[in-house]
Each structure stands twice: as C-alpha cells, then as structure tokens.
C-alpha positions in Angstrom: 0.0 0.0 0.0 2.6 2.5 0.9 3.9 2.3 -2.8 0.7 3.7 -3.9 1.2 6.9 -1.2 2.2 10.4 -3.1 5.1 12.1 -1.8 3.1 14.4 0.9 1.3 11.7 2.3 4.2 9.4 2.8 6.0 12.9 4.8 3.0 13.4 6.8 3.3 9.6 8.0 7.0 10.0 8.5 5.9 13.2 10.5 2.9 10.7 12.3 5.8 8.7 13.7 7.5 11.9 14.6 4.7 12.9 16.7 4.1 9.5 18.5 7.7 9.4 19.2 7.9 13.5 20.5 5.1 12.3 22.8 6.4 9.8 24.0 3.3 7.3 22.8 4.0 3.5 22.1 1.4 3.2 19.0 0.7 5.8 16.3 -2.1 6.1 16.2 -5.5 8.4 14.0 -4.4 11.8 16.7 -1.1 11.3 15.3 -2.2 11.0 11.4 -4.0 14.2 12.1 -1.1 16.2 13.7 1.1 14.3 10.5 -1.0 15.9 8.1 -0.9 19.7 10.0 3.0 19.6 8.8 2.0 19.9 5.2 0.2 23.1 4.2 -2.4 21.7 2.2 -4.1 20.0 5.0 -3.4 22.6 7.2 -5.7 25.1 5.0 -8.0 22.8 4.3 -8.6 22.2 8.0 -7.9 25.8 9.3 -5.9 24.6 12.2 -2.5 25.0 12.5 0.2 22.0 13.8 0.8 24.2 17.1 -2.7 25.0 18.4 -3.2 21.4 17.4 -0.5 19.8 19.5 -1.2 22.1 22.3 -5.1 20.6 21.7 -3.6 17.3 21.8 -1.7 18.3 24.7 -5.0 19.5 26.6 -6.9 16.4 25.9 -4.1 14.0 27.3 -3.9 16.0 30.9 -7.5 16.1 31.1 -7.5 11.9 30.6 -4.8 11.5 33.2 -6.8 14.0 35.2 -9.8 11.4 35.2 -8.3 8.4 36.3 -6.5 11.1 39.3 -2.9 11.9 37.7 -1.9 15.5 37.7 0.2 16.9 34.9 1.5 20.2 36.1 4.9 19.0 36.9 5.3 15.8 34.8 7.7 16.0 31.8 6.7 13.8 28.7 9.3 11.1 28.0 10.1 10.9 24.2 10.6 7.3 22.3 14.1 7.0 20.7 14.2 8.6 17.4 16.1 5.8 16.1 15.4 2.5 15.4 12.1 0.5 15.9 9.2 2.4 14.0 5.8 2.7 16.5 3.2 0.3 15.3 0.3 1.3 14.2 -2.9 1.8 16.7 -5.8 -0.7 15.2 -7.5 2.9 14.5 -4.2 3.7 12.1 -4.6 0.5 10.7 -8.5 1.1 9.9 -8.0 4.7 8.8 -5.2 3.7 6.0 -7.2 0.9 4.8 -10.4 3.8 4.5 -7.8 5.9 2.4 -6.9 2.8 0.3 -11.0 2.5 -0.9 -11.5 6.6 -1.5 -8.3 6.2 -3.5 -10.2 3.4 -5.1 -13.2 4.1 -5.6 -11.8 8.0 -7.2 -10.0 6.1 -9.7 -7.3 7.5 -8.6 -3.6 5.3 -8.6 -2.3 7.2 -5.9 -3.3 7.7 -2.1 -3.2 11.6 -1.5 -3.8 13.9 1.7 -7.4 14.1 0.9 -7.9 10.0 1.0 -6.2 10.7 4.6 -8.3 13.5 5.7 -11.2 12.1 3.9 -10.8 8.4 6.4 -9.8 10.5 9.5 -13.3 12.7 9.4 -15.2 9.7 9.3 -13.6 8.1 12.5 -16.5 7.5 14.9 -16.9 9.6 18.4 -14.6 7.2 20.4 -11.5 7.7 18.1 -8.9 9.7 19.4 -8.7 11.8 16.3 -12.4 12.9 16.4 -11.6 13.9 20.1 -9.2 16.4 18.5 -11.3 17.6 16.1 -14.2 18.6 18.6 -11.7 20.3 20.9 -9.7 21.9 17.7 -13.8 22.8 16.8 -13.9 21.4 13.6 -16.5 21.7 11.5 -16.7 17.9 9.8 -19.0 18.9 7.3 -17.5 22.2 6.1 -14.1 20.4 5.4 -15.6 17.6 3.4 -17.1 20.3 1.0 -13.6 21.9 1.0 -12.5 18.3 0.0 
C-alpha cells in the first residue's frame, strides 16, 4: 500500500511517527495522522488549524484523561521514544484509517493515495477515536471540510 502513497502523504506519515515518538506514545495512532498531516500546508488550510494549536489541543486532551483516572500533569515532563530504530506500530485505528484511504483512493480512480484520502478516512472516525476527540476540541467543522475536500 505505501507504494501507492504520493510524496506528501508518505512525509506526513514520516511526520505521524514523529509525533508519536515526540510524545512519547508506544502506538501511532489516527491523533497522530491528524497532527502528521498539519505539517503539510495543504491539509493545514484545508482544515484551518495550525500544527501548534493542534499539538497544544492534543496536549490538553491528554492532561484532562490523566486527570480522570486522578494523575496530575503540572509537573510531569513527557518522555520521548528513541528517534532511532524501531518504527511505533500502528494503533488498530491507524490501521483502519489507512485501509479507508486505500478504498476513497479506489473508488476515485485514482492510482495514488493523497492527503485528501487521509483526511477524507480521518473525518469519518466515529466519536470514540482519538482523532475525532481532537477535532471537537480543535472545533472542527466535519461537514465544512468535506465540502472543501
């Protein structure tokens, strides 16, 4: 499948990794896509976000899970995963969200996977995803970006 990737969508899963790792997360997984695909400016227009207001997002919605289950954050540092060597698996979401960009590559005819397959299979993510946690606290309107799509 990754064959089939165009050159900004195989970046913005390099960059996916990137952010996994930077957090110190074990899996990447559809969170990570998303913050992946703010590093290209493309996406980033498309979504009207920006990479930083969506890390610091990301950022938010991690302390306020650790919160819940009674961990405070204030003076915890985040431990980063080497940069070299073993590549973080995918999450199962990951998994599901490439194989969504694979069929809207598919089914546009199209013989290579683009940015808009990726953002296309990461606004359709249902409510328990991470990613569609990020979009509801980044307030993004699903519907508008589809039509910009």
């Amino acid at each position: 499948m990754f064959e089939q990737f165009a050159h900004d969508t195989r970046r913005i899963v390099g960059c996916a990794m990137e952010e996994a790792r930077s957090r110190g997360d074990k899996r990447m997984g559809t969170e990570h896509l998303l913050l992946g695909a703010l590093h290209e400016p493309g996406p980033a227009a498309v979504l009207g976000v920006t990479l930083e207001d969506a890390q610091t997002a990301a950022s938010r919605l991690d302390a306020t899970a650790l919160k819940a289950i009674g961990l405070e954050t204030k003076d915890l540092k985040r431990a980063t995963m080497p940069t070299k060597g073993r590549k973080p698996p995918f999450s199962s979401g990951a998994k599901e969200a490439m194989a969504s960009m694979l069929k809207h590559a598919v089914d546009q005819k199209s013989r290579q996977i683009t940015a808009a397959n990726l953002l296309e299979a990461l606004l359709e993510r249902g409510e328990h995803d991470p990613v569609s946690a990020l979009f509801d606290e980044l307030h993004i309107d699903r519907s508008a970006v589809r039509k910009r799509l």
